[in-house]
C-alpha positions as a printed Julia matrix, in Angstrom:
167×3 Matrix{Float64}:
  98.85  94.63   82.73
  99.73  95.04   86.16
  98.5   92.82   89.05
  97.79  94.38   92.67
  98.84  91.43   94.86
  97.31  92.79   97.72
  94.0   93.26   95.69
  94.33  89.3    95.02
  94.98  89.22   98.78
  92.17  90.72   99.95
  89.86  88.8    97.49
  91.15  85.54   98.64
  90.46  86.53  101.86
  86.75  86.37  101.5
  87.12  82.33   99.91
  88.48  81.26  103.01
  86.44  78.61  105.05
  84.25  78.05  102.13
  83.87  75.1   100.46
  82.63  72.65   97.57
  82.5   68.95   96.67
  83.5   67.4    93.67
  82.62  64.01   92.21
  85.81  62.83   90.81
  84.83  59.48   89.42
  85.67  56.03   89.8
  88.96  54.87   90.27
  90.56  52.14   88.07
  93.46  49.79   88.8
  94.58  50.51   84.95
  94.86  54.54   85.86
  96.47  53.72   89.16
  98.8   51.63   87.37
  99.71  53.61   84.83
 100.82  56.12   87.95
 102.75  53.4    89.22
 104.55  52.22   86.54
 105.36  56.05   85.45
 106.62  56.49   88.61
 108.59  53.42   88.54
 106.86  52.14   91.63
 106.09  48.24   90.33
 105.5   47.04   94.55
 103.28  44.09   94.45
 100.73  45.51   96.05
  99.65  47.98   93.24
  99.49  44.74   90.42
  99.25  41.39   92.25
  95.91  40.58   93.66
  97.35  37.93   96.16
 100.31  40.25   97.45
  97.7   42.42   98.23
  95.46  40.06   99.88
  98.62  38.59  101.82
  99.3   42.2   102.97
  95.83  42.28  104.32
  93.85  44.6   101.74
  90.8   43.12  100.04
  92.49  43.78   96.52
  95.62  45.78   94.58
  94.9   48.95   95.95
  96.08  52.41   94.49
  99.4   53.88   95.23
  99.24  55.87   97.95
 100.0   59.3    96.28
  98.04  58.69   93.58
  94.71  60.69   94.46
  96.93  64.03   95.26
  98.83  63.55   92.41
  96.37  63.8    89.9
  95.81  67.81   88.53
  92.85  66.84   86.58
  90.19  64.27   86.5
  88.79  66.05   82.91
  90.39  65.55   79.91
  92.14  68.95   80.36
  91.49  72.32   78.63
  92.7   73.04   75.29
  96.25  74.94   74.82
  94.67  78.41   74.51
  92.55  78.34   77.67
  95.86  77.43   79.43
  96.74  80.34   81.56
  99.91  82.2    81.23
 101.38  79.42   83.62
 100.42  76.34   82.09
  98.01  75.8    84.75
  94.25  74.76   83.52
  92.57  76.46   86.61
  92.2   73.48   88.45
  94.4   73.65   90.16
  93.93  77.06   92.07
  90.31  75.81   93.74
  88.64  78.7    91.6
  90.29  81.1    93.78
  90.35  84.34   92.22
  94.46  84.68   91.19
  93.87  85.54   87.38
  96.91  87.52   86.17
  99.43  85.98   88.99
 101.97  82.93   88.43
 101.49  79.88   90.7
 103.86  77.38   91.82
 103.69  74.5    94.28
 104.89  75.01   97.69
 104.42  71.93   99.17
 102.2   69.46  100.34
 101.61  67.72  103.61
  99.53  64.56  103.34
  97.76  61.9   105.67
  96.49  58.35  104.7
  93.39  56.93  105.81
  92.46  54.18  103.94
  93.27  52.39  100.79
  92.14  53.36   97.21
  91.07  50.06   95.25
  89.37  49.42   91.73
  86.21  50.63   91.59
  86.26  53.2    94.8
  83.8   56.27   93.78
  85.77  59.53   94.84
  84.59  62.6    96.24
  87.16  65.76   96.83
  86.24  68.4    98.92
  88.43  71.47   98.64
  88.62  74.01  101.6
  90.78  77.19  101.41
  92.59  77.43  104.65
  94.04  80.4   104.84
  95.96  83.22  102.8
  98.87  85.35  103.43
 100.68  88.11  102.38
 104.46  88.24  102.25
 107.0   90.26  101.11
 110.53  89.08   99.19
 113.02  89.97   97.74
 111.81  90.65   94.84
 108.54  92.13   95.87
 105.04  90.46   97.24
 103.6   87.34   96.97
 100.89  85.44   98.11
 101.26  81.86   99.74
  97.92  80.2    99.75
  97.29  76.84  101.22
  94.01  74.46  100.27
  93.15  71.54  101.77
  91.46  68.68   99.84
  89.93  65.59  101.57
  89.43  62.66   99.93
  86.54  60.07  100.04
  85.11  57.36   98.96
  80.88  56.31   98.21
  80.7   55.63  101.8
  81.51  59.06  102.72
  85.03  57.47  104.36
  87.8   59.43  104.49
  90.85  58.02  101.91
  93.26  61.0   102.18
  93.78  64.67  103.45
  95.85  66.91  101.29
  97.12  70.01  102.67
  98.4   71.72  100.1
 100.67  75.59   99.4
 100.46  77.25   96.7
 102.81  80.5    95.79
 101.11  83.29   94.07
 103.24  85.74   92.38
């Protein structure tokens, strides 16, 4: 089957400016340690309560990447609803891209405030804008989201802005 990028194009189009909030959970210092230690980040401030406190945060907060690093907060589609990219879906904002290959182009972030155990997370997911290019090797779409961050108080923790290469 073969994909019309600039049908995809113009049907992104119409997604951009909209936008939705999702209730991502509650974070927990086990999951944000977990990140850490996969990441081989051990600072002080993600497992010892006093560091922290020292440092001037009320308690071991998160790692600072680890809200825009997550691609699900679900326990993840099965292996047949994976699509043909290994993505789950998620990760595309429920823009419509089905039958196109995506890839990360890059992210550009800003920290607000600190993530600690028991913060209640809210992501709202914009689509900023699409656009059309051409390559070598034909057209492709580079798509950048933004996703905000925040916590039960409505504060803001972190802005991701976020590319995404559709091909």
């Amino acid at each position: 089957m073969s994909v019309s990028i600039p049908a995809i194009y113009e049907k992104v189009k119409l997604a951009i400016g909209k936008s939705e909030r999702v209730k991502l959970g509650t974070i927990r210092e086990r999951d944000f340690q977990r990140f850490a230690i996969a990441g081989g980040n051990l600072n002080p401030l993600f497992f010892d309560a006093a560091a922290a406190k020292e440092a001037g945060y009320p308690a071991i907060i998160a790692p600072p990447l680890y809200l825009s690093s997550v691609m699900g907060w679900e326990a993840g589609p099965p292996e047949e609803a994976l699509r043909s990219d290994g993505t789950g879906g998620q990760e595309a904002a429920g823009l419509p891209v089905e039958g196109v290959r995506l890839m990360g182009g890059g992210q550009e972030l800003e920290f607000h405030h600190p993530v600690t155990d028991g913060t209640e997370v809210t992501m709202e997911l914009s689509p900023e804008s699409v656009e059309l290019k051409e390559g070598r090797s034909g057209q492709f779409l580079v798509v950048t989201l933004t996703r905000r961050y925040r916590d039960q108080n409505d504060r803001l923790l972190v802005t991701c802005r976020e590319n995404f290469i559709a091909r």
